[in-house]
C-alpha positions, 0 to 999 in steps of 0.5 A: 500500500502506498504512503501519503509521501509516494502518492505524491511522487507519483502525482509529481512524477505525472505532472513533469511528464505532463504536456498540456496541449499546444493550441496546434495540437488542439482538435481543428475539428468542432466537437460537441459539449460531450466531446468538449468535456472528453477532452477537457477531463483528459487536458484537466485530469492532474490539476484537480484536488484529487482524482475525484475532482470535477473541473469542468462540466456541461452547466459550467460551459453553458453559464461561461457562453451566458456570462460572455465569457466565452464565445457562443458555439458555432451550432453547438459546436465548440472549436479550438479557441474554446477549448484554450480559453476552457482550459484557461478558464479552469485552471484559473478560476481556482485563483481568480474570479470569472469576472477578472479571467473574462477581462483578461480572456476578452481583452483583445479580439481574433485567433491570432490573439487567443493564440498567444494568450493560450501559449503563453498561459501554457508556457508559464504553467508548465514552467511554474509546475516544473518549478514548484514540483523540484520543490515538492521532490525535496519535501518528500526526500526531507518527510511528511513534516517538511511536506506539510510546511511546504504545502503552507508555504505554497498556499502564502504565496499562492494567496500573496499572488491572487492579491498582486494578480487582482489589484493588478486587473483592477487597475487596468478595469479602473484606468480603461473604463476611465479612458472610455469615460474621457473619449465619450 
């Protein structure tokens, strides 16, 4: 029977392996929602609490395309560029409020913008992980002690980043509304 210590490596070991896919690895064909949600579950599968977690479902999708913050399918098929703001969406709306994901997601229009903004959420992800998973290995090599600080340690700064992350976006929601209110 396996400890907490190696499901953890194990769980660390799959998350390095683990390439979240490029936007032209992408399906270039429309899927349906229950082949959205297929895709989603194997994109999203690692980045759940465990493996029980549900990240993405029908309703979420539906509430997303009602909310605007995610284009409205073609005859409800879903392309490439909503299965990257999916993915983005996600993953972040575990730190940052849908609101603040729409403003980023919508603040520019196009493919060739989607594009860069998925490639350049994946590149970032993928380098935090790597990051943050060195980290997790010297825990585990250290004991379930050290983990435990570790894991306080992550949740500090993950909470010291939504902050910087919010004020941020607020002030660029300040500064463009005034802007628009000054050109009217």
């Amino acid at each position: 029977m396996e400890n907490a210590s190696d499901k953890i490596q194990n769980w660390v070991k799959q998350v390095q392996e683990h390439q979240t896919a490029g936007w032209d690895s992408m399906p270039e064909i429309y899927l349906y929602m229950d082949q959205v949600i297929t895709y989603m579950e194997r994109q999203l599968n690692l980045f759940g609490r465990d493996e029980q977690s549900v990240l993405l479902t029908p309703s979420m999708i539906n509430n997303y395309v009602k909310d605007r913050v995610l284009p409205r399918p073609d005859k409800k098929k879903y392309g490439r560029e909503h299965l990257a703001m999916l993915t983005i969406i996600s993953l972040l709306k575990q730190v940052l409020s849908i609101q603040d994901i729409s403003s980023v997601l919508n603040s520019g229009n196009g493919e060739v913008f989607q594009k860069e903004i998925y490639e350049t959420f994946r590149v970032a992800q993928q380098e935090e992980l790597a990051s943050v998973c060195e980290r997790v290995n010297t825990a585990v090599e250290q004991g379930e002690e050290e983990l435990l600080w570790l894991a306080c340690a992550l949740a500090v700064e993950a909470s010291a980043r939504r902050i910087v992350a919010e004020r941020i976006l607020s002030e660029l929601s300040h500064s463009k509304t005034e802007s628009e209110e000054k050109q009217s």
